[in-house]
C-alpha positions as CSV (number, residue, x, y, z in Angstrom):
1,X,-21.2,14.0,-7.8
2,X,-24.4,14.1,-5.7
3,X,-24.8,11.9,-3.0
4,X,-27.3,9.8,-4.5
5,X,-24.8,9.0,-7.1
6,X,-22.1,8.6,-4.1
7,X,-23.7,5.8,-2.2
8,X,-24.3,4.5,-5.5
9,X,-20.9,3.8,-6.7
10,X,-19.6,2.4,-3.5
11,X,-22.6,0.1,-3.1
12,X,-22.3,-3.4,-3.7
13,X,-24.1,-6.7,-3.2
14,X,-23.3,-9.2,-0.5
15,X,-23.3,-11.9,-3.1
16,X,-20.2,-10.6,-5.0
17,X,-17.0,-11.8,-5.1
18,X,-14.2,-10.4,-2.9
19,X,-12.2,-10.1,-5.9
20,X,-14.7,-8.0,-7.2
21,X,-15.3,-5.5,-4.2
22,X,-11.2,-5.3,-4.4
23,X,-11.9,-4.5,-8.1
24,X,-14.5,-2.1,-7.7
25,X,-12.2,-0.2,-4.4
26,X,-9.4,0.7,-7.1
27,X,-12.3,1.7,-10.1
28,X,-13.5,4.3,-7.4
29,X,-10.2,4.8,-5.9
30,X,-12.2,4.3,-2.2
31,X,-11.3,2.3,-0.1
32,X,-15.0,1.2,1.3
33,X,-17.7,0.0,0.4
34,X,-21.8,-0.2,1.3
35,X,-23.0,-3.8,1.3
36,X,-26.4,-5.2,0.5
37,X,-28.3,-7.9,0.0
38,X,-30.8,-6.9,-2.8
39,X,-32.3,-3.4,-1.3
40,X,-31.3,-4.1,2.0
41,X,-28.5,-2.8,4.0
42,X,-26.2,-5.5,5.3
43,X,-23.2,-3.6,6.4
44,X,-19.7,-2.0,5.3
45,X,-16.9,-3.3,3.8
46,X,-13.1,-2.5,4.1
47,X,-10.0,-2.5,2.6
48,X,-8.7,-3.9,6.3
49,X,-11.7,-6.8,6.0
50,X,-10.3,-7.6,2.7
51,X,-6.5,-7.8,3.7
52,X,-7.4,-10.2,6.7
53,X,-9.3,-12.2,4.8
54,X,-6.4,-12.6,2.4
55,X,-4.3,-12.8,5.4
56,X,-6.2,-15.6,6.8
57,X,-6.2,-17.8,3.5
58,X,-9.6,-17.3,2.1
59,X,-10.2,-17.5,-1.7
60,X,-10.9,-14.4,-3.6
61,X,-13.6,-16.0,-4.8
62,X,-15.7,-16.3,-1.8
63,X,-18.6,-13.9,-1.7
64,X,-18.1,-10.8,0.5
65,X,-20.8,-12.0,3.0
66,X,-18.6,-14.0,4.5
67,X,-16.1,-11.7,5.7
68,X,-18.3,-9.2,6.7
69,X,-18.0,-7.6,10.2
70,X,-21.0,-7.1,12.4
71,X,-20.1,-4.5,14.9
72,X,-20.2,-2.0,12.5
73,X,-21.1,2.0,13.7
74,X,-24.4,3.3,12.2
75,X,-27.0,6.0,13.0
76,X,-30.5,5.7,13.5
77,X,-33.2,7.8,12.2
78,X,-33.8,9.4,15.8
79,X,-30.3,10.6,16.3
80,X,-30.3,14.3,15.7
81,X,-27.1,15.8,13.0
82,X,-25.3,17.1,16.0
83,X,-24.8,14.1,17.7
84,X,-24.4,11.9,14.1
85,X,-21.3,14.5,13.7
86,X,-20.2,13.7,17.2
87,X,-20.0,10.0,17.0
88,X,-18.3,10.4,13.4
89,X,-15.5,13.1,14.4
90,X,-14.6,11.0,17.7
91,X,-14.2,7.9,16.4
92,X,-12.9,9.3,12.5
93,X,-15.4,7.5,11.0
94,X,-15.1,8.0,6.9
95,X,-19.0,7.4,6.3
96,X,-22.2,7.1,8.9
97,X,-24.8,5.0,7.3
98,X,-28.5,6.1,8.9
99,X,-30.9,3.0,8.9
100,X,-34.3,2.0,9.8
101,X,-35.7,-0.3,12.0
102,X,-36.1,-2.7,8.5
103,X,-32.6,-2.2,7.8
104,X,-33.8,0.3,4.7
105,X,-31.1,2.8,4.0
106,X,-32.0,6.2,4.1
107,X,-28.7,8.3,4.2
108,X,-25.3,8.3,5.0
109,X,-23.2,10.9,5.9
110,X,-19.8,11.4,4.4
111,X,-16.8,13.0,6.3
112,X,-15.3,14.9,3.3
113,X,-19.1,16.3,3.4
114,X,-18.8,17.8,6.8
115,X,-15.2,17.9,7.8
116,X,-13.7,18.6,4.4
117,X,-11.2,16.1,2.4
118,X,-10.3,13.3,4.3
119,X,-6.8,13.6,6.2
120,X,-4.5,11.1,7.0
121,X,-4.5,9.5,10.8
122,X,-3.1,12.2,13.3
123,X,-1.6,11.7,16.6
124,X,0.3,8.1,15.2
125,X,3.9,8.2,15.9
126,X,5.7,5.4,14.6
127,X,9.1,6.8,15.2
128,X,11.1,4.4,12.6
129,X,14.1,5.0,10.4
130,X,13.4,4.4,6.9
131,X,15.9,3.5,4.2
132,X,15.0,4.8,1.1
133,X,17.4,3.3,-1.9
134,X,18.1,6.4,-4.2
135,X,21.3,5.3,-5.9
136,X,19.8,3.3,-9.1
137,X,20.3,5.5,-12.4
138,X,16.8,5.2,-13.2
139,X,17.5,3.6,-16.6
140,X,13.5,3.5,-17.7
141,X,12.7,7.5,-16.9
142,X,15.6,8.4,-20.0
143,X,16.1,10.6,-21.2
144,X,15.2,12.7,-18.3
145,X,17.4,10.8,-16.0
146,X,20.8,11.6,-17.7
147,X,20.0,15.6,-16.3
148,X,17.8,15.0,-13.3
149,X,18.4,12.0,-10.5
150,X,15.0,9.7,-10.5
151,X,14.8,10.8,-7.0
152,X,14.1,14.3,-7.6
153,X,12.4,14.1,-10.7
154,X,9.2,16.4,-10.3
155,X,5.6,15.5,-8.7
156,X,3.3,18.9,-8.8
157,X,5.5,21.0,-6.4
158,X,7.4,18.1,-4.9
159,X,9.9,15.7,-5.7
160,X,9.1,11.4,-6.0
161,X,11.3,11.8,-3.2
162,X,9.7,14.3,-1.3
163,X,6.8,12.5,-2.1
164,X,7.6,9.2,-0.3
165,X,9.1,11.0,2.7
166,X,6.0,12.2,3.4
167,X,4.0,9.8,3.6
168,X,6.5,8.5,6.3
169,X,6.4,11.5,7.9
170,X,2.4,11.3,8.3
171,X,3.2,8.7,10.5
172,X,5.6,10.1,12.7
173,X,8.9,8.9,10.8
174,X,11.6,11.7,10.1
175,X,15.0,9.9,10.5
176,X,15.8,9.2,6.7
177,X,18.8,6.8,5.5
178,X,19.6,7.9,1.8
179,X,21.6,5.2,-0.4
180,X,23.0,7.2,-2.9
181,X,25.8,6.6,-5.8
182,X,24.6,8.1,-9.2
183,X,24.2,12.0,-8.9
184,X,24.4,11.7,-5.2
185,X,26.5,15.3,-5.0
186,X,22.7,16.9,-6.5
187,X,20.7,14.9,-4.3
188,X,22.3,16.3,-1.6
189,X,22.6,19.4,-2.3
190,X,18.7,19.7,-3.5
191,X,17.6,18.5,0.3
192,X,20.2,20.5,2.0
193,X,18.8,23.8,-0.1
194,X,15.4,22.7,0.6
195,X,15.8,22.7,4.5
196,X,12.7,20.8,5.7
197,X,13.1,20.0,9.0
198,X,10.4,16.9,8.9
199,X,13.5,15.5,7.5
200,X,16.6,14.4,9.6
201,X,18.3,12.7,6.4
202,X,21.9,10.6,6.3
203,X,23.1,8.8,3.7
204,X,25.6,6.1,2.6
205,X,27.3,6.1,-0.4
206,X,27.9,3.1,-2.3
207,X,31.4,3.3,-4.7
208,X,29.9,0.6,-7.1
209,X,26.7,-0.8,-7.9
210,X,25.8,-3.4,-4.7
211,X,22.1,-4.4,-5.8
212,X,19.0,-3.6,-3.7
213,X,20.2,-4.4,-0.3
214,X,24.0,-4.7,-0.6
215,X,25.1,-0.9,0.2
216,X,23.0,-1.6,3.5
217,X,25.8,-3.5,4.8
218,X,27.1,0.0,5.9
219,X,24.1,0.3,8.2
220,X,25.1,-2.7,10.6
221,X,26.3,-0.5,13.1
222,X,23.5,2.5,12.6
223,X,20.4,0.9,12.7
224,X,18.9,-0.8,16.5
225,X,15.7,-1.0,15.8
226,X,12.9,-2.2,13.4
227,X,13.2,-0.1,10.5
228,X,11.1,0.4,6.6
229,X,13.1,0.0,3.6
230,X,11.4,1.5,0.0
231,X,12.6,2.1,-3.4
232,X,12.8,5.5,-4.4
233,X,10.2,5.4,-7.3
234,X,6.9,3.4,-5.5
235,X,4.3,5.0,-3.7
236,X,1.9,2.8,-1.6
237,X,-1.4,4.6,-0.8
238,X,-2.0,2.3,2.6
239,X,-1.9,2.8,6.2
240,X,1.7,2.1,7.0
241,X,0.9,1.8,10.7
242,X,-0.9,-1.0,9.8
243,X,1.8,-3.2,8.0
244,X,3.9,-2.4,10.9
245,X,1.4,-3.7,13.3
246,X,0.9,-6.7,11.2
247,X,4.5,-7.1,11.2
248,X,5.1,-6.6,14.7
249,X,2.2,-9.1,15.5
250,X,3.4,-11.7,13.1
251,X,6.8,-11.2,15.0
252,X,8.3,-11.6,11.4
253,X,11.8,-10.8,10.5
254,X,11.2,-8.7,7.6
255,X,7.8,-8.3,5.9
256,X,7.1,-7.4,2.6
257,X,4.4,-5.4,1.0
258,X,2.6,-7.4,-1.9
259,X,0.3,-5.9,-4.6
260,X,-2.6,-8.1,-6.2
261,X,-2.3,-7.9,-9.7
262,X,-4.8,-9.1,-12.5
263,X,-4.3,-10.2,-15.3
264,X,-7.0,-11.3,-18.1
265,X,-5.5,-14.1,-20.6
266,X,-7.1,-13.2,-24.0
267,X,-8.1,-16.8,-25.2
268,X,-9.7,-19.4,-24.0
269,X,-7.9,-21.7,-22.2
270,X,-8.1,-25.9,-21.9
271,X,-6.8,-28.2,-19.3
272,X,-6.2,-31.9,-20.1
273,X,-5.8,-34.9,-18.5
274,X,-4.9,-38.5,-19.0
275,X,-4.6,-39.0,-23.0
276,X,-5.8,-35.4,-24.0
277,X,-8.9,-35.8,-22.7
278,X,-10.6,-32.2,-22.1
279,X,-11.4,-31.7,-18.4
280,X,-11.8,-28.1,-18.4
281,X,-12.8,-24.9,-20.5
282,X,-12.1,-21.5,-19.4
283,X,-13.1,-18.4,-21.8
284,X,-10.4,-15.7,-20.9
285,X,-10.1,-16.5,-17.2
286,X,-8.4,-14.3,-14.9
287,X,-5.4,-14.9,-13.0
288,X,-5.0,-12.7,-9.9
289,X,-1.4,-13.1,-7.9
290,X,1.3,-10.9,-5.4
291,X,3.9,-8.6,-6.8
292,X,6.8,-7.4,-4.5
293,X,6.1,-3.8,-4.2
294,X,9.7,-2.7,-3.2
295,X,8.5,-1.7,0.3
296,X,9.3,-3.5,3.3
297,X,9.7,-3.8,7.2
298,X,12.8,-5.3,8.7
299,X,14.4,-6.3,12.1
300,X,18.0,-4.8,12.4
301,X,19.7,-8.5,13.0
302,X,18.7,-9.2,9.6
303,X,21.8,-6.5,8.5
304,X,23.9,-9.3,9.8
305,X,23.7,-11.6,6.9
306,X,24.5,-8.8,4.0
307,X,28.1,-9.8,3.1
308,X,30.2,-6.6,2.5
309,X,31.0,-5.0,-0.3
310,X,29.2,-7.1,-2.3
311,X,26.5,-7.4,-5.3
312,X,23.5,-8.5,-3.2
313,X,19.7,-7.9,-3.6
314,X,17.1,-7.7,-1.0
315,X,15.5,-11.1,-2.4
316,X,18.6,-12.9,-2.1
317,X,18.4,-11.6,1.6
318,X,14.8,-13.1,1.9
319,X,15.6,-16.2,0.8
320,X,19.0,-16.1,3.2
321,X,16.6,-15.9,6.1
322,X,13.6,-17.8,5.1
323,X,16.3,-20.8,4.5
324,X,17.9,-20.5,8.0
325,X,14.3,-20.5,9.6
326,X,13.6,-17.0,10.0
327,X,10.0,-15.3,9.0
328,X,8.9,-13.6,6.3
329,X,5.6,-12.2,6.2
330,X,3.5,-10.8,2.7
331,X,0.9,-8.2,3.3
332,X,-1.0,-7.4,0.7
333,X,-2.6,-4.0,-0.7
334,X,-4.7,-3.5,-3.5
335,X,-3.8,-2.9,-7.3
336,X,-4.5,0.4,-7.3
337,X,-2.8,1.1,-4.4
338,X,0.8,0.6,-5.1
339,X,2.2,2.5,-8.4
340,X,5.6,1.7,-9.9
341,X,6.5,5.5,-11.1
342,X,10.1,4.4,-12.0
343,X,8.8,4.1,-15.5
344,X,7.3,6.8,-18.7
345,X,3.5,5.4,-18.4
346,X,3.0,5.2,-14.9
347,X,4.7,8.5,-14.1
348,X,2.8,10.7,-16.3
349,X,-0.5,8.7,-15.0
350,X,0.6,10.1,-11.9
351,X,1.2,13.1,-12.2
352,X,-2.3,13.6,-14.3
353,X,-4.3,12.5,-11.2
């Protein structure tokens, strides 16, 4: 793609809807966007812009002009390519817009243009365990499943597993807390062979089926400080740093990660009131709401209130502690953002990106 074409597919216009700029982030698959108003530069938009504003309350439905920042970095025409590329490398900035004096576009600069493919943020250290929950038989990948664990079923030259350990280790998280039951002896065995020292792996076996949170019960006496907890078949493309910093902000108990899913109802719908009397018409509307992602953040005392040995799943342990006053927090990512891989259609999308 040239660049003309570039800055035109992440362009958008201040008018629009935040629910469309969301829309248009997971068409691209970016994660920013250039806003105008007509042919005029406004400023940039971001994924983080959109998850405050959802964060804060606001409608998808309000335009994007309202939730635009204004302290935004850009280059003017003066500034020589040297020091553009400074200001961009310092401060990791993923595109330099350069703009006139009439707020007329006339380039931007892309880092994947000069510095290569984006990279994840260096020098972040979060230094959290993270539960992974491995044990399921992974009933909807079959037949595959009855030969190969779901864990270690095969991404390109990885493993899902593999796959979701690294993205924790991008952030500085190596201490690993397997649940295992079904095929746990070849789960073990493939990451003892395998030998990656980003890894400092333990696990705890389950002897029967305990639900989504019940085998971590056994962790009550492991686990002293704020740790992640994800299902062994979701990747989340998002800054994990920065649902930990929400988290720790929010001073929430546990936080969970939300999706926004969309969903178009193929007929027109009616809304009636007192006697059948039509108050509204909607042609196919749209109906956008949060998913649990099966990622989340959690405080250790929260272990407390799994009963042992039991059937127990991590929603019942939401509920436990929203009921006796604790705080749960949602944040959200995009659509496109969060893929379920546990199942035929979505795993072989994945593996065909």
């Amino acid at each position: 793609m040239n660049k003309k074409d570039k800055i035109e597919s992440i362009s958008i216009q201040s008018s629009d809807s935040i629910l469309l700029a969301l829309k248009h982030m997971d068409k691209i698959a970016k994660r920013l966007l250039l806003v105008f108003n007509k042919e005029y530069f406004i400023s940039i938009l971001s994924i983080g812009d959109i998850q405050r504003a959802i964060l804060k309350g606001d409608n998808l439905d309000i335009s994007i002009s309202q939730i635009l920042r204004h302290n935004i970095q850009l280059a003017n025409p003066q500034e020589s390519f040297e020091e553009i590329k400074g200001r961009m490398l310092k401060g990791r900035i993923e595109c330099m817009p350069i703009v006139d004096d009439n707020n007329k576009l006339l380039d931007v600069y892309f880092w994947e243009d000069i510095f290569g493919e984006i990279q994840r943020k260096k020098g972040t250290c979060l230094n959290l365990p993270v539960v992974i929950m491995a044990g399921g038989k992974g009933t909807r990948l079959k037949p595959l499943t009855n030969v190969i664990p779901k864990p270690l079923i095969p991404i390109g030259e990885k493993t899902i597993l593999e796959e979701i350990m690294d993205r924790f280790v991008d952030v500085g998280c190596h201490e690993f807390y397997l649940s295992v039951n079904y095929k746990a002896a070849t789960i073990k065995h493939y990451l003892s062979e395998l030998n990656n020292e980003a890894y400092d792996v333990s696990y705890f076996q389950e002897d029967k089926p305990l639900g989504t949170a019940g085998s971590m019960y056994l962790l009550k006496d492991k686990l002293n400080s704020t740790f992640f907890v994800s299902n062994c078949d979701i990747i989340i493309d998002q800054d994990l740093e920065d649902i930990y910093e929400y988290h720790k902000s929010n001073k929430n108990d546990i936080t969970i990660v939300s999706a926004l899913k969309h969903h178009t109802i193929p007929y027109g719908t009616i809304e009636t009131g007192k006697n059948g009397v039509l108050k509204k018409l909607s042609e196919k509307p749209q109906i956008t709401y949060q998913i649990n992602t099966g990622v989340y953040i959690l405080e250790p005392h929260v272990l407390n209130h799994i009963p042992e040995d039991d059937f127990y799943h991590i929603t019942h342990l939401i509920e436990h502690i929203k009921k006796n006053n604790g705080k749960v927090g949602v944040f959200p990512i995009s659509e496109g953002a969060w893929q379920d891989i546990g199942e035929w259609d979505e795993y072989l999308k994945y593996i065909g990106k």
